[in-house]
N, C-alpha and C positions, 0 to 999 in steps of 0.2 A: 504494500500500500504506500503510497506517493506521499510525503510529511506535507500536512496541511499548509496552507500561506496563513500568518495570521496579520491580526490589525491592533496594534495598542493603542487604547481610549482610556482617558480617566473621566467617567463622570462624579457629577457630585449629584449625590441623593440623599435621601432622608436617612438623618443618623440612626432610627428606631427601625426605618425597615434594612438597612445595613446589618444592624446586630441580629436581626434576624435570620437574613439572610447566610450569614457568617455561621448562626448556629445551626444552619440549616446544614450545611456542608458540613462540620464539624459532626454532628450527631449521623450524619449518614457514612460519613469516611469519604469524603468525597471535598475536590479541591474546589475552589471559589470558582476558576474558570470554569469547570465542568458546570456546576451548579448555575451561573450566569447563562454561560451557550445554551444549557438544555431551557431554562427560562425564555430566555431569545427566541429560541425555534419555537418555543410552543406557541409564541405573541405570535409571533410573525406565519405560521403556517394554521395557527385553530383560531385566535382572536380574530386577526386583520380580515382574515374572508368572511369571518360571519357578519363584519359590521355589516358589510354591504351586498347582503341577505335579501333586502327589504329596498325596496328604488324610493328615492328621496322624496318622490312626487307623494307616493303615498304614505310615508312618515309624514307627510304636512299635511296630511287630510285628515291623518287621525288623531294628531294635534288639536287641530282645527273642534274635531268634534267631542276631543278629550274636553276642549277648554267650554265649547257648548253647553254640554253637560255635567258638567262639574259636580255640582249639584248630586242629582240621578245620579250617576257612579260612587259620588259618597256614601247616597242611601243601599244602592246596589252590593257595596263592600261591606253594609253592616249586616 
């Protein structure tokens, strides 16, 4: 197998999801990259397509008829 190309980044993020993260690799045996890459692929291959699941035209219609009935769906959810 061919040694991967990599790319060094430093972000900055929240110092609480950090420690989590941190103890996340730690408790599994597992290094910070690993545990980031596998994060990464999961946004980017399962989150980002689902966002646009749904065509934008009709997320504004049912906005639209969220904000209509506001009301009605309160009483609906009780």
């Amino acid at each position: 197998m061919p040694p991967t190309t990599t790319k060094k980044f430093t972000p900055e993020i929240d110092a609480q999801l950090y420690d989590e993260f941190v103890a996340v690799a730690e408790r599994n045996g597992q290094t910070k990259r690993h545990v980031l890459e596998e994060a990464l692929r999961f946004y980017l291959h399962n989150v980002v397509p689902s966002q646009h699941l749904v065509r934008p035209e009709v997320m504004e219609e049912f906005e639209k008829f969220a904000a209509r009935n506001h009301d009605l769906l309160q009483r609906l959810a009780r």
